[in-house]
C-alpha positions as CSV (number, residue, x, y, z in Angstrom):
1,X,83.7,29.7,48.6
2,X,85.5,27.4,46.5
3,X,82.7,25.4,46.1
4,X,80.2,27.9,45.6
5,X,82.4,29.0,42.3
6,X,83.1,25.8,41.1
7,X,79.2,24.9,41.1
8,X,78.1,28.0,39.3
9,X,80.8,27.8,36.8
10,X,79.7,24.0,36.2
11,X,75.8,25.7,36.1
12,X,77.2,28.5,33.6
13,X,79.1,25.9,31.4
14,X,76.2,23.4,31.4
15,X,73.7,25.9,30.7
16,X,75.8,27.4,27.6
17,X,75.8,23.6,26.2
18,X,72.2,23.5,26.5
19,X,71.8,26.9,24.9
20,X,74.4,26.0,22.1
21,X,72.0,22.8,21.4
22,X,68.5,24.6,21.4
23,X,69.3,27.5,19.2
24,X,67.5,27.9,15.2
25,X,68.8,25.0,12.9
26,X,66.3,25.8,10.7
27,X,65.5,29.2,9.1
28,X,63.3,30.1,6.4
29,X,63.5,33.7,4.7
30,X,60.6,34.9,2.6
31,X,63.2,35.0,-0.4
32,X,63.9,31.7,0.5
33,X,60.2,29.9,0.1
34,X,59.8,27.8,-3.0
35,X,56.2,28.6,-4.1
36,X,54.2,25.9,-6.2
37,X,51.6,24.8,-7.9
38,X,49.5,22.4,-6.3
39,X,47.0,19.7,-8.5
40,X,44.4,19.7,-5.3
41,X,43.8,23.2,-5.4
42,X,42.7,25.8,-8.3
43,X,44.8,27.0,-10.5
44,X,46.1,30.5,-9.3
45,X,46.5,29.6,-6.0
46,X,50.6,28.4,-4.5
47,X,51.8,26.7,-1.7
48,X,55.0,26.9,0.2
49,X,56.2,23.9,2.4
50,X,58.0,24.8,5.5
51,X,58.3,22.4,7.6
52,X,57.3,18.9,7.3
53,X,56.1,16.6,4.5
54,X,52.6,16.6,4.3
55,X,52.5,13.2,2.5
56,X,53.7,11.4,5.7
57,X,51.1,10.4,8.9
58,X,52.0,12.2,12.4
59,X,54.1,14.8,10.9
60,X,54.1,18.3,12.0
61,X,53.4,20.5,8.9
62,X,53.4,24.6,8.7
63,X,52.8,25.4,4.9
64,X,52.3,29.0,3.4
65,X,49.3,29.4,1.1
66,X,49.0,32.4,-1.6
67,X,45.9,33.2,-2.6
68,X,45.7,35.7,-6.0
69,X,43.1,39.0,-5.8
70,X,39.4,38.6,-6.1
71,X,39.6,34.7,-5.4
72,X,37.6,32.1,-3.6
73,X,38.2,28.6,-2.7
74,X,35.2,26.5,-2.6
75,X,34.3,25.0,0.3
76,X,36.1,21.9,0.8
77,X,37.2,19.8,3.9
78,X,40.4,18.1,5.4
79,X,41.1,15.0,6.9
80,X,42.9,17.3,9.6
81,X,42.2,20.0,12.3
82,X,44.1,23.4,10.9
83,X,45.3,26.6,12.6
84,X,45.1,29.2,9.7
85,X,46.8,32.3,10.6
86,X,46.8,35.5,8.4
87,X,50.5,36.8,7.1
88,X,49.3,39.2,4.4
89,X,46.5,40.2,2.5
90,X,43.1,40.3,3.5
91,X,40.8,37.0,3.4
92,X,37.5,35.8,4.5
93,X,36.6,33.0,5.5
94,X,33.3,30.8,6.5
95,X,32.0,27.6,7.8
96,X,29.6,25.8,5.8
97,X,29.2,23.7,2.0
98,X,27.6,27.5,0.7
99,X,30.0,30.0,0.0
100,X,28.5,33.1,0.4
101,X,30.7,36.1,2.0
102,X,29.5,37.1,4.7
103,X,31.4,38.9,7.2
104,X,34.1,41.2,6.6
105,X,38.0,40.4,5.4
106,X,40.5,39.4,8.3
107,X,43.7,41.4,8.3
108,X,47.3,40.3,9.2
109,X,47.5,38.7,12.3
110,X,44.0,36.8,12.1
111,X,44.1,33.5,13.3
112,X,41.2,30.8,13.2
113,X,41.2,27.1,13.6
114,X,39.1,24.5,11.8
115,X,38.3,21.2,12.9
116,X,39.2,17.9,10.7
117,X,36.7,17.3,8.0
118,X,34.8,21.0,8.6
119,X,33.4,22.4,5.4
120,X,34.7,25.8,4.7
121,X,36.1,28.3,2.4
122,X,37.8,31.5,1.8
123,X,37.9,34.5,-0.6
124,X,40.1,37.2,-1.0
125,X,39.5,41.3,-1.5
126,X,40.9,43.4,-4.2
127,X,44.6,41.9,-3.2
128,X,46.5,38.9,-2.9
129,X,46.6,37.5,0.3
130,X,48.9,34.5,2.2
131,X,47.9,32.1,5.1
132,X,50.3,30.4,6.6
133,X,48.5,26.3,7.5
134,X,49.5,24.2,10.5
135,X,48.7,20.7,11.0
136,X,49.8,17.3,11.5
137,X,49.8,15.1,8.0
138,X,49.1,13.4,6.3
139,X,47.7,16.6,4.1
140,X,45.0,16.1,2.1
141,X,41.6,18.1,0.5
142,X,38.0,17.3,-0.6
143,X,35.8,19.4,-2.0
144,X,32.3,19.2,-1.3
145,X,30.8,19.4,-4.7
146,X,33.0,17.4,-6.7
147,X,32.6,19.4,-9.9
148,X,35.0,22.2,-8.1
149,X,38.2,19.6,-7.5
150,X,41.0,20.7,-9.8
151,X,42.2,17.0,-9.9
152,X,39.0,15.7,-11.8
153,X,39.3,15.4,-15.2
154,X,36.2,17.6,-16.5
């Protein structure tokens, strides 16, 4: 009996250790984001980092993405694959190097994923809308028509 109450206190004790080490060391309010401008994509459009640095190769990266009302990113491609899920707003979105919108907006809660170097783009409805981007770095954007990159002088 001894035994039996030694082991499951050394279980209970061991257990609470692990617990103690797994819990949140990182949390992120919505007050807390730090929302900027970004020269890769059009002006009017702001990006939260998360987690990660999106400048270094094999890091994990979650970034926010606002989108303003009445928007739409031209299609463009990144060097990764992306999980886009939907946090608030409406948005469409689209495969291809034509926007055109076709199909309806995705509400909070969508998720999608694009492969690396996929052409696509989004547009928003009569509200802004926020995306919140997974991948693993580095980050990066091209635009299929050139004409439409924010980083080109024009």
């Amino acid at each position: 009996m001894k035994t039996l109450l030694l082991s499951t206190s050394l279980v209970l004790l061991v257990g609470g250790a692990v617990a103690e080490e797994t819990r949140h060391t990182n949390v992120i309010t919505p007050d807390a984001m730090k929302w900027t401008e970004n020269p890769a994509f059009p002006k009017g459009i702001l990006v939260a980092t998360l987690v990660g640095d999106p400048t270094k190769a094999g890091e994990t990266v979650v970034q926010r993405i606002k989108f303003p009302p009445n928007f739409m990113i031209p299609p463009h491609t990144h060097p990764f694959s992306e999980v886009v899920t939907v946090i608030s707003g409406n948005i469409g979105t689209n495969s291809g190097e034509k926007p055109e919108k076709a199909g309806g907006l995705l509400q909070p809660g969508s998720m999608w994923v694009y492969s690396a170097k996929h052409a696509h783009y989004s547009w928003t409805g009569d509200g802004e809308a926020i995306l919140q981007v997974q991948y693993t770095g580095p980050g990066g954007i091209e635009y299929v028509n050139p004409a439409d990159d924010p980083r080109k002088v024009r």
